[in-house]
C-alpha positions in Angstrom: 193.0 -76.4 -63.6 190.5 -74.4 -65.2 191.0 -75.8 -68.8 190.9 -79.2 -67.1 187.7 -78.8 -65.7 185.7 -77.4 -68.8 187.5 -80.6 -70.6 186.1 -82.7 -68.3 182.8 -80.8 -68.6 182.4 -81.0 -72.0 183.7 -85.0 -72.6 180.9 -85.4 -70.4 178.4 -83.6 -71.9 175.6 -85.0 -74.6 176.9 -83.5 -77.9 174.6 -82.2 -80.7 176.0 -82.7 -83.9 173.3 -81.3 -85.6 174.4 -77.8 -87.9 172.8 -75.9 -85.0 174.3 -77.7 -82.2 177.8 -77.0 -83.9 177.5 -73.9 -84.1 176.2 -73.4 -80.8 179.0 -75.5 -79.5 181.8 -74.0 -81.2 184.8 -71.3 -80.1 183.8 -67.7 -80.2 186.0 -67.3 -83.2 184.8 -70.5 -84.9 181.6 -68.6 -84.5 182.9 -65.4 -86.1 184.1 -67.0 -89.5 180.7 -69.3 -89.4 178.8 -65.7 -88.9 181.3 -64.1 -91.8 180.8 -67.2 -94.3 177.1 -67.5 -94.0 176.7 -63.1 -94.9 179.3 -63.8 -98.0 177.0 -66.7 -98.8 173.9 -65.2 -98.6 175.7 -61.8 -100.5 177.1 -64.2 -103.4 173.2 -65.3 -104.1 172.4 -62.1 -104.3 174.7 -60.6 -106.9 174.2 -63.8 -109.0 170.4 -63.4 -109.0 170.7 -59.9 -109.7 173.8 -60.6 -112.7 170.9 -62.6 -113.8 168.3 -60.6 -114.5 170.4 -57.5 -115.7 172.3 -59.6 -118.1 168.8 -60.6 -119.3 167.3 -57.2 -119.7 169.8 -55.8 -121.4 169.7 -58.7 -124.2 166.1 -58.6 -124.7 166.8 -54.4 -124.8 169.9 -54.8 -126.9 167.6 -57.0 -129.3 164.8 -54.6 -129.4 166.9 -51.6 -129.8 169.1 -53.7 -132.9 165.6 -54.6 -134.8 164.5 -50.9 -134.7 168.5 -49.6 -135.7 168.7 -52.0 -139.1 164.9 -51.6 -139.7 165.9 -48.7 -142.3 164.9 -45.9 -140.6 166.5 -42.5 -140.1 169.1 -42.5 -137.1 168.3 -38.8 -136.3 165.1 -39.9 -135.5 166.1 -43.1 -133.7 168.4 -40.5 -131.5 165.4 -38.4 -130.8 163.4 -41.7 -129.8 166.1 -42.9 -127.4 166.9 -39.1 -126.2 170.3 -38.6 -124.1 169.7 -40.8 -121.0 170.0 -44.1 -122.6 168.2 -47.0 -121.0 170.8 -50.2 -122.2 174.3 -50.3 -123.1 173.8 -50.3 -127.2 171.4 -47.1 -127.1 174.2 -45.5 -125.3 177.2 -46.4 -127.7 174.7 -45.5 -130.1 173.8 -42.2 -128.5 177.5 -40.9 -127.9 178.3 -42.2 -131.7 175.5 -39.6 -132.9 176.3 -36.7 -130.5 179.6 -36.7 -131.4 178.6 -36.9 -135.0 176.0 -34.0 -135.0 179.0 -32.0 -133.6 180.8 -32.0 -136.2 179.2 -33.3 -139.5 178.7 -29.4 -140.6 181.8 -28.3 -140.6 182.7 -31.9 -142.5 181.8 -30.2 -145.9 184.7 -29.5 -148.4 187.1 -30.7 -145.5 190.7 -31.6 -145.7 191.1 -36.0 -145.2 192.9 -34.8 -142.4 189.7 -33.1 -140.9 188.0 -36.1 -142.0 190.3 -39.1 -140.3 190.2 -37.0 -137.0 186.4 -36.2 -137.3 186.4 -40.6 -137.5 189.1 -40.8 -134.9 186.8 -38.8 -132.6 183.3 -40.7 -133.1 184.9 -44.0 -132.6 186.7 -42.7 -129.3 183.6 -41.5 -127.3 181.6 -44.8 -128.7 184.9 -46.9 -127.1 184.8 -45.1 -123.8 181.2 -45.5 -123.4 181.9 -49.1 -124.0 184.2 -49.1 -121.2 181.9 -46.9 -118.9 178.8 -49.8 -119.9 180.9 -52.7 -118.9 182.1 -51.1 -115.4 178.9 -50.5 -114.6 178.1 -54.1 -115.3 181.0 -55.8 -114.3 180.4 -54.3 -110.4 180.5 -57.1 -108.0 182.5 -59.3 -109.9 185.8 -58.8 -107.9 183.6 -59.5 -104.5 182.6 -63.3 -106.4 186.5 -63.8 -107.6 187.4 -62.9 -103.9 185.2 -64.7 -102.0 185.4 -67.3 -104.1 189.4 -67.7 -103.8 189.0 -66.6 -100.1 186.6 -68.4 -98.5 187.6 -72.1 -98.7 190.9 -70.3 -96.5 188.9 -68.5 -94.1 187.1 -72.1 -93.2 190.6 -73.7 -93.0 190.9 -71.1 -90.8 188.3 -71.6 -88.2 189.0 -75.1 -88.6 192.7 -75.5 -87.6 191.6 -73.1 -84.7 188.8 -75.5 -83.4 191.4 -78.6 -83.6 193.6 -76.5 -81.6 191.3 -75.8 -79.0 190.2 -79.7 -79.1 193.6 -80.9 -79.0 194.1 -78.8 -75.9 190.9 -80.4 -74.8 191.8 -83.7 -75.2 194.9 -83.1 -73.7 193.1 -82.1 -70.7 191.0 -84.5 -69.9 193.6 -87.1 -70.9 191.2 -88.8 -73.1 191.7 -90.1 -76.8 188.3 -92.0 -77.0 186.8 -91.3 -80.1 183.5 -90.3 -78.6 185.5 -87.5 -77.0 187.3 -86.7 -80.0 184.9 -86.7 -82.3 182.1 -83.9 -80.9 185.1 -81.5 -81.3 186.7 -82.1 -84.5 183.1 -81.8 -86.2 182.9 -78.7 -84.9 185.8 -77.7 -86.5 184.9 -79.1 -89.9 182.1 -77.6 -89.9 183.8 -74.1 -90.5 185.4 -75.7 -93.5 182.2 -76.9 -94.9 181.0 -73.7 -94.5 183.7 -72.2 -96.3 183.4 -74.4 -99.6 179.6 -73.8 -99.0 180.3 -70.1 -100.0 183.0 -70.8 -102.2 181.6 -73.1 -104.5 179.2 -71.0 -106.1 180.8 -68.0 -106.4 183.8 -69.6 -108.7 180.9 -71.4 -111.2 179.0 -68.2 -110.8 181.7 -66.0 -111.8 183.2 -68.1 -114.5 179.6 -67.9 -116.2 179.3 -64.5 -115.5 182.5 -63.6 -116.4 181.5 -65.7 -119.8 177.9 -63.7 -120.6 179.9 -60.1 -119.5 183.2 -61.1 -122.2 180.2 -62.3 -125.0 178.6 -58.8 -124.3 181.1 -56.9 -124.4 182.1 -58.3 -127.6 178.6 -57.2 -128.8 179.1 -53.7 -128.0 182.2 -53.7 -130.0 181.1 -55.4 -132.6 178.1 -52.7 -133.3 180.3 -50.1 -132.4 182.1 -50.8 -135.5 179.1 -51.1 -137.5 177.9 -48.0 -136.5 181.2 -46.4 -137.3 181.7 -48.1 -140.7 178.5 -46.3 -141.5 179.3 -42.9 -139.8 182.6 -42.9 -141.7 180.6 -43.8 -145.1 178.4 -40.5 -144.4 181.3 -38.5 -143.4 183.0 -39.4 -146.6 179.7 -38.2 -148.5 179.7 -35.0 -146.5 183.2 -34.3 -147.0 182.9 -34.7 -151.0 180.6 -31.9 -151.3 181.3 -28.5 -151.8 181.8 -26.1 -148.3 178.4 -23.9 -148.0 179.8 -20.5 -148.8 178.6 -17.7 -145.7 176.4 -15.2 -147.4 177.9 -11.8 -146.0 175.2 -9.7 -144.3 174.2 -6.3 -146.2 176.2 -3.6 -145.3 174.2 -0.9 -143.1 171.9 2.0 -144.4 173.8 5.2 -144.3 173.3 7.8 -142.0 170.3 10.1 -143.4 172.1 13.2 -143.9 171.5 15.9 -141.9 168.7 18.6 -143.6 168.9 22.3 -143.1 167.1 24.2 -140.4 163.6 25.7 -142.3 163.9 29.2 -142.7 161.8 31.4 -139.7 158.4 32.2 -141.0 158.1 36.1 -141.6 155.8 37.9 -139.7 153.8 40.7 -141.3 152.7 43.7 -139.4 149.0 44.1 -139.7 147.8 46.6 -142.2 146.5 49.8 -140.8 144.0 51.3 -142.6 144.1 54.9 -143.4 142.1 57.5 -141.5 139.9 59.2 -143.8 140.2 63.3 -143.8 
């Protein structure tokens, strides 16, 4: 009886089919995946935009830092210009190449190729996990575009098939199949899906280029990476061909000052006593 009467209510009610009035109009849980598809929208512009502009800066950082690395100046002093909190990806492979470098360069000298192939092993390591460190860091987000991308267009489905449902039982209601009665409902409905692809759309081209600019990148990093090594392992080969630094031993201690004699006691003379005349 109820569900008769609000059918009846609403065939003979005006209908706004504008975006507003569907909304408005709609089931509370066509509401809720509206309400959820417009935040994941409005969230998906958000990590693009800011993809964007930190793909950007660190280009225009990777470039600078690349003109100043091949300019022919002396990497110790490029490490003390970037210092140990690096502000882009490159100055940190570059940074973690050179720390683990200065570590053990010294003890390089006169070493076994054994020594030597670990010593490379080791640089080219901590320069491959900060590589991995960089692009997690900059690959944050992407799983929420891959999902809402995939998702969404479902979630819409979903608030969709529930709004024909609730129209169907509608129509069935009022015992009605005019279009004009059909119609104000089904849109309703639709309108879920739209939303859906609305916030779907997007995100897949979004995450296909930024999947693209992240892949091209990362291939950068590795590509200087091994630049930077090839050069490392060039100096570690000089290093190694010279001659080990032999340890001066320290001079031996002072001996003890040997012990001298106690000085003999002073003697003490009696005072003279002069003679009493007769």
């Amino acid at each position: 009886m109820d569900r008769t009467v609000t059918a009846t209510a609403l065939g003979q009610a005006p209908h706004d089919l504008s975006l507003w009035g569907l909304f408005l109009q709609a089931d509370w849980v066509v509401k809720a995946v509206m309400i959820l598809l417009l935040l994941a929208s409005v969230w998906v512009w958000a990590v693009v935009f800011d993809k964007i502009a930190t793909l950007r800066r660190v280009n225009r950082a990777g470039d600078a830092f690349e003109d100043r690395f091949w300019s022919g100046g002396s990497l110790e002093q490029l490490h003390e210009q970037e210092g140990e909190q690096a502000a882009h990806p490159l100055a940190a492979v570059f940074g973690a190449g050179m720390r683990e470098w200065r570590r053990s360069a010294e003890r390089v000298a006169g070493a076994s190729e054994l020594a030597v192939a670990g010593l490379k092993e080791r640089v080219e390591r901590a320069m491959a996990v900060t590589i991995q460190r960089e692009m997690e860091r900059l690959e944050r987000w992407m799983v929420f575009l891959a999902s809402v991308g995939s998702a969404a267009p479902f979630i819409g489905l979903f608030g969709t098939v529930w709004g024909i449902m609730n129209s169907f039982s509608a129509i069935a209601g009022m015992q009605n199949t005019n279009l004009a009665v059909v119609a104000p409902g089904i849109a309703e409905a639709l309108f879920a899906t739209a939303m859906g692809l609305v916030a779907a759309i997007p995100a897949v081209l979004a995450y296909n280029k930024l999947n693209t600019d992240l892949a091209r990148f990362a291939a950068r990093l590795e590509g200087f990476a091994a630049e930077f090594g090839a050069i490392l392992s060039r100096q570690v080969e000089v290093v190694a061909a010279r001659p080990p630094v032999a340890e001066e031993e320290p001079a031996p201690p002072p001996p003890p000052r040997p012990a001298q004699p106690p000085s003999p006691p002073a003697a003490h003379h009696a005072p003279a006593v002069a003679a009493r005349g007769g």
